[in-house]
C-alpha positions in Angstrom: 7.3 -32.8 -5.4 9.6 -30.1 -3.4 9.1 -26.7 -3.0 11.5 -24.8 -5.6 12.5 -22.7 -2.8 15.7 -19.8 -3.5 17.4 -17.2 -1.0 17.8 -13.8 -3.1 18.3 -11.5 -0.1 18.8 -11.6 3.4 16.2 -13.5 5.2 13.8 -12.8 1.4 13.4 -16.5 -0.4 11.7 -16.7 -3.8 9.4 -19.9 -3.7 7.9 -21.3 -7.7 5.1 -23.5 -6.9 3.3 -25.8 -9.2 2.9 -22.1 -11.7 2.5 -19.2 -9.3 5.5 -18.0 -6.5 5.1 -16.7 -3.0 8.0 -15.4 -0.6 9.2 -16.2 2.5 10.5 -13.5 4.8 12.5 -14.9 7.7 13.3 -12.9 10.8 14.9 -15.0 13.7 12.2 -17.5 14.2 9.3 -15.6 13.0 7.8 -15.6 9.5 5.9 -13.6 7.3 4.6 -14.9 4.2 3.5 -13.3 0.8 0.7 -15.2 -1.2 -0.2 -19.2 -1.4 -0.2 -20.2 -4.3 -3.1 -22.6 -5.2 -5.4 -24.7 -3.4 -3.2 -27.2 -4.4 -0.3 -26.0 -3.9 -0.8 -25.9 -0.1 2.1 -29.3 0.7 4.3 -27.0 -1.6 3.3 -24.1 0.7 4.2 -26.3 3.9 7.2 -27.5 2.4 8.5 -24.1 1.7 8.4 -23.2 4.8 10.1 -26.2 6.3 13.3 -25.7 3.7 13.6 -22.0 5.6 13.8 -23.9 9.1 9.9 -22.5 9.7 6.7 -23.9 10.3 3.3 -23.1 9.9 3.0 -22.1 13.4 6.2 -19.3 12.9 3.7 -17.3 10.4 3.1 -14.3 11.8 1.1 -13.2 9.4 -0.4 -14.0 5.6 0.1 -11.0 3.1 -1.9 -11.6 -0.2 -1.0 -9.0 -3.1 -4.4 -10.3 -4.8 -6.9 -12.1 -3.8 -7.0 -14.4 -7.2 -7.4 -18.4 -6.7 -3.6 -18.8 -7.4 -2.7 -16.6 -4.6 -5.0 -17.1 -2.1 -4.9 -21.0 -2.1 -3.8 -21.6 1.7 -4.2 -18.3 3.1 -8.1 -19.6 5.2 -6.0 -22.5 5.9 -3.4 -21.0 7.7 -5.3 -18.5 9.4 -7.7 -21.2 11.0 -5.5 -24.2 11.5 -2.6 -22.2 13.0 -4.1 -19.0 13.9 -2.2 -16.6 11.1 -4.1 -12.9 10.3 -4.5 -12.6 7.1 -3.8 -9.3 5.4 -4.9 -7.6 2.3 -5.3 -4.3 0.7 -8.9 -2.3 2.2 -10.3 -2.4 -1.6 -9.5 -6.6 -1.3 -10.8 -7.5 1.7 -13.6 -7.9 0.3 -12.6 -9.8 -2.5 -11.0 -12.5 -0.5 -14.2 -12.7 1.3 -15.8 -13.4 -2.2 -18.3 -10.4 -1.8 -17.7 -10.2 -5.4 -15.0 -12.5 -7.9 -12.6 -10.5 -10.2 -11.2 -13.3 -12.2 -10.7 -14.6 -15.5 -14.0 -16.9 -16.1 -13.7 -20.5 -18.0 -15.7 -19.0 -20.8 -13.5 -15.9 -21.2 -9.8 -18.9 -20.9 -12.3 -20.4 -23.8 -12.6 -17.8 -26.1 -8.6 -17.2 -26.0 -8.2 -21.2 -26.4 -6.6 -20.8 -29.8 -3.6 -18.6 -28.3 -0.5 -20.9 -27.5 -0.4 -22.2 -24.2 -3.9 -21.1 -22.7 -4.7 -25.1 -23.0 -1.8 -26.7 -21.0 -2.8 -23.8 -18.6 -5.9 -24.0 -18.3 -5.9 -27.3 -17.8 -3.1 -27.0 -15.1 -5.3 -24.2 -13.2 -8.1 -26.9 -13.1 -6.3 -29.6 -11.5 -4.3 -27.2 -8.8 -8.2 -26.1 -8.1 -8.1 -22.7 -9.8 -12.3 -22.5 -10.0 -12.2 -23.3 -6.3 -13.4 -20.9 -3.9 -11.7 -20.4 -0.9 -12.7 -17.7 0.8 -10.9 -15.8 3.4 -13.9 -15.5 6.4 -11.9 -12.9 8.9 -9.6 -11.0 6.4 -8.3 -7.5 7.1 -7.0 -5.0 5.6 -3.1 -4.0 6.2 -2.5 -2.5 9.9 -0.8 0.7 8.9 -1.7 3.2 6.4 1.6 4.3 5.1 5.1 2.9 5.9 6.4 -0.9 6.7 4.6 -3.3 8.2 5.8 -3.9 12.0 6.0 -7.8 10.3 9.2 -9.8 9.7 11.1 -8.5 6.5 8.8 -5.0 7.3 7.3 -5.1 3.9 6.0 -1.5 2.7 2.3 -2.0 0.9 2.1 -0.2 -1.8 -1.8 0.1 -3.6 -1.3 -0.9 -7.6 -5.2 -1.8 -8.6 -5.6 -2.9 -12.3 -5.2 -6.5 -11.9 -8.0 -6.6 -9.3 -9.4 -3.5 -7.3 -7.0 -4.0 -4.4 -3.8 -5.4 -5.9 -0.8 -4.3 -3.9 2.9 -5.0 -4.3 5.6 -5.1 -1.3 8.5 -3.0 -1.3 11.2 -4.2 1.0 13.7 -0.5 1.0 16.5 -2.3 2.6 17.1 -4.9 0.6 16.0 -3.7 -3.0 12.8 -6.0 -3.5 9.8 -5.5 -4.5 7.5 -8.6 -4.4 5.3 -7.7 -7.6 2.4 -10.3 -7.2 0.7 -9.9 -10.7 0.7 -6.0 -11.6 4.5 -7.1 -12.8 5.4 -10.5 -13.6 8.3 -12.0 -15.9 6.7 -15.0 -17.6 3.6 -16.7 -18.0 2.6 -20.1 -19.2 -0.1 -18.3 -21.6 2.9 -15.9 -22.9 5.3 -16.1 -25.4 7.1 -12.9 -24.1 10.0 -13.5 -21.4 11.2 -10.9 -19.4 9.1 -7.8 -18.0 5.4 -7.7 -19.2 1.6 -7.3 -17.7 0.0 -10.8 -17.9 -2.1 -11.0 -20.8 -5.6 -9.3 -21.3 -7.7 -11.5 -20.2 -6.7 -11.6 -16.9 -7.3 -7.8 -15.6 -10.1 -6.5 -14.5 -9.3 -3.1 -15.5 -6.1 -3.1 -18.2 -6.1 0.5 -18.5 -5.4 0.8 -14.4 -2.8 -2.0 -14.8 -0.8 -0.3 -17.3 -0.8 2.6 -15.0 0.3 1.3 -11.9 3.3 0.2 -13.9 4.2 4.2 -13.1 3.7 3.4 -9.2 6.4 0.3 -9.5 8.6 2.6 -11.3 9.0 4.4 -8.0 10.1 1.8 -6.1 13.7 1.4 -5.7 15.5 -2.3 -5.9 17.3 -4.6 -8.1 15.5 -7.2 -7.2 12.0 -7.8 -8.7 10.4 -11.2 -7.2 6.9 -11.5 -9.5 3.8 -14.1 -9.0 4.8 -15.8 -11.8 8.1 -16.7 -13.7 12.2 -16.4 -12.3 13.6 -13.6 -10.1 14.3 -10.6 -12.1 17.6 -8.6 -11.4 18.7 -5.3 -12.4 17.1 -2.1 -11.9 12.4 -2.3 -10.8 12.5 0.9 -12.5 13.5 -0.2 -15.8 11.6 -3.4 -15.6 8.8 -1.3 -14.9 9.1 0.8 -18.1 9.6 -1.9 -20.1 6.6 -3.6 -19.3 4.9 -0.3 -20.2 6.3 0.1 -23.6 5.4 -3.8 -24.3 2.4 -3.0 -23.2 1.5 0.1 -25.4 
């Protein structure tokens, strides 16, 4: 299986893994990458990275918008086999450590078992190694306070808790993207809605903050909205924003 790997900006490529995206940013030789998919998902990750012209050694550093199973797959990987900091949000630093576990349990995928598509999902997270810890041992929390990242692409961090404490989206101001993670998304296996939307219920810690950070992403300026799960969404962040409020209401 190849990496499904697609240039939407300069030097910004969209990667679907097995269900959950990451991006590449590219700048001359060096790489910074967003998220890792699952455990699993790791020769996808490699792969990826290859189809840019970039290897595992080119990653300057790992940026994880959340530190859920699906997104943190490789990220311990990549920071002890090839030496790549990994770099979170203050409030998720210790959530990739597993000092604590903000995720959707088996019993709580069970109890929403009758709603369509939370089966084939389910059992899709099991074999991609969804209940496997992989903790991040050395994790830290972004370098700079307020502005870009002095990283390839120069991602902005911006703080959007809800999903998980320290949930962050990237804003790249140059070229129009924001990288989304899971506080914005535009499909999901275990929805029947397509197009802007929160993920479904279960799997927020804290829906109410969710629903509010949607205001933070309506700030953002781009026309290019790369999420942690389903296609590239163009047209105006702003308006995707607000419409996954109002769906969410």
């Amino acid at each position: 299986m190849r990496a499904d790997v697609r240039q939407v900006a300069d030097g910004t490529y969209l990667v679907h893994g097995s269900n959950t995206n990451w991006v590449i940013l590219t700048d001359g030789d060096a790489v910074t990458l967003i998220d890792t998919g699952y455990p699993g998902d790791r020769e996808l990750v490699l792969d990826s990275l290859a189809s840019v012209g970039a290897s595992p050694e080119a990653v300057t550093a790992v940026l994880i918008t959340h530190a859920h199973s699906d997104h943190l797959g490789s990220a311990e990987h990549l920071r002890t086999a090839y030496g790549a900091p990994v770099y979170l949000h203050e409030a998720e630093v210790p959530h990739a450590r597993r000092d604590f576990l903000q995720q959707v349990t088996v019993g709580e995928v069970l109890k929403n078992a009758w709603r369509p598509g939370v089966l084939p999902w389910m059992v899709h997270a099991l074999r991609s190694g969804g209940t496997e810890q992989h903790p991040v041992t050395a994790p830290e929390a972004f370098p700079a306070a307020d502005g870009p990242l002095d990283l390839p692409g120069r991602p902005v961090p911006v703080h959007t808790p809800g999903h998980t404490d320290g949930h962050a989206v990237f804003h790249l101001p140059d070229t129009g993207v924001v990288v989304s993670g899971d506080a914005l998304v535009s499909a999901h296996p275990t929805s029947r809605v397509r197009g802007p939307q929160l993920l479904p219920d279960m799997f927020h810690h804290e829906r109410a903050r969710a629903v509010a950070s949607l205001e933070v992403i309506e700030g953002l300026t781009g026309d290019l909205l790369l999420p942690g799960h389903g296609p590239l969404h163009q047209g105006s962040v702003k308006a995707a924003a607000q419409q996954a409020r109002e769906r969410a209401v």
